[in-house]
N, C-alpha and C positions, 0 to 999 in steps of 0.2 A: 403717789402710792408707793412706790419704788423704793423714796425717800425715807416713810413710815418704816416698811420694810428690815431696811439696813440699819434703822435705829435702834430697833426690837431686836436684831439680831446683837447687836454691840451690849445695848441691856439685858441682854439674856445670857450673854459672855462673861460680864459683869459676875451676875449674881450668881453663875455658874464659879466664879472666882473666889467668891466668899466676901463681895460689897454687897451691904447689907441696908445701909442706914442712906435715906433721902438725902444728909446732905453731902456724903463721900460721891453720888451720883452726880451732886451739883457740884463737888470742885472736880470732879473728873470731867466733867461735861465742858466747865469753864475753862479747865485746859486745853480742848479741844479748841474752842472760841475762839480763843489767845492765840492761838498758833493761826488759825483759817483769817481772821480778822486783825490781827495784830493790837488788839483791846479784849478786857475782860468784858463778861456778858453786859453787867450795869453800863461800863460806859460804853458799850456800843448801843444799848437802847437809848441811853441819852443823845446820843449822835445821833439817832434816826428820830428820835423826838416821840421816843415811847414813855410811857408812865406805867400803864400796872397791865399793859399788852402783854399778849407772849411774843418775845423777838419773833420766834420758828413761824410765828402768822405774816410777819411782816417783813419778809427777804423773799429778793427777789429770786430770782432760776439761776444766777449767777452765785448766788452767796447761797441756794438752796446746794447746788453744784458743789462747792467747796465743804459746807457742813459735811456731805454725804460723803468727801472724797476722805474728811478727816475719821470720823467714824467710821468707814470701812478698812482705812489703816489701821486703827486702833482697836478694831475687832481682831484684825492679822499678826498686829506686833504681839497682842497679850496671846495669842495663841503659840504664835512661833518662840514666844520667851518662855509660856508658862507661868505668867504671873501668877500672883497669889494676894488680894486684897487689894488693899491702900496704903500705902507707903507713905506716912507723912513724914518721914525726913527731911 
């Protein structure tokens, strides 16, 4: 539940940010990934031998651990920076 929690809160930072569109959510999310997994979301569900799962059903307390600990940075950094949007440079 915890987990739920800190996600909403990151997504709610977000759109408080001015991310708007589903898939700035999914390359910020997969940024996320990459960094906690050292793989992007696709190929980490390939490795665990997902197809059309949601990875977030299928990780265990350890890699739930990690998601939560990247997310909760990334709620802190955009705050203590002030970001603003998506910066695809």
């Amino acid at each position: 539940m915890h987990g739920i929690a800190i996600r909403e809160e990151l997504m709610d930072e977000w759109k408080n940010r001015g991310v708007r569109e589903e898939k700035e959510f999914a390359i910020l999310t997969a940024e996320i990934l990459k960094v906690a997994f050292g793989m992007a979301p696709s190929q980490y569900k390939k490795f665990k031998g997902l197809k059309r799962e949601n990875l977030r059903d299928h990780i265990d307390d350890l890699e739930l651990i990690f998601s939560m600990l990247g997310e909760a940075s990334t709620t802190k950094i955009a705050r203590s920076k002030n970001t603003k949007g998506l910066n695809r440079e």
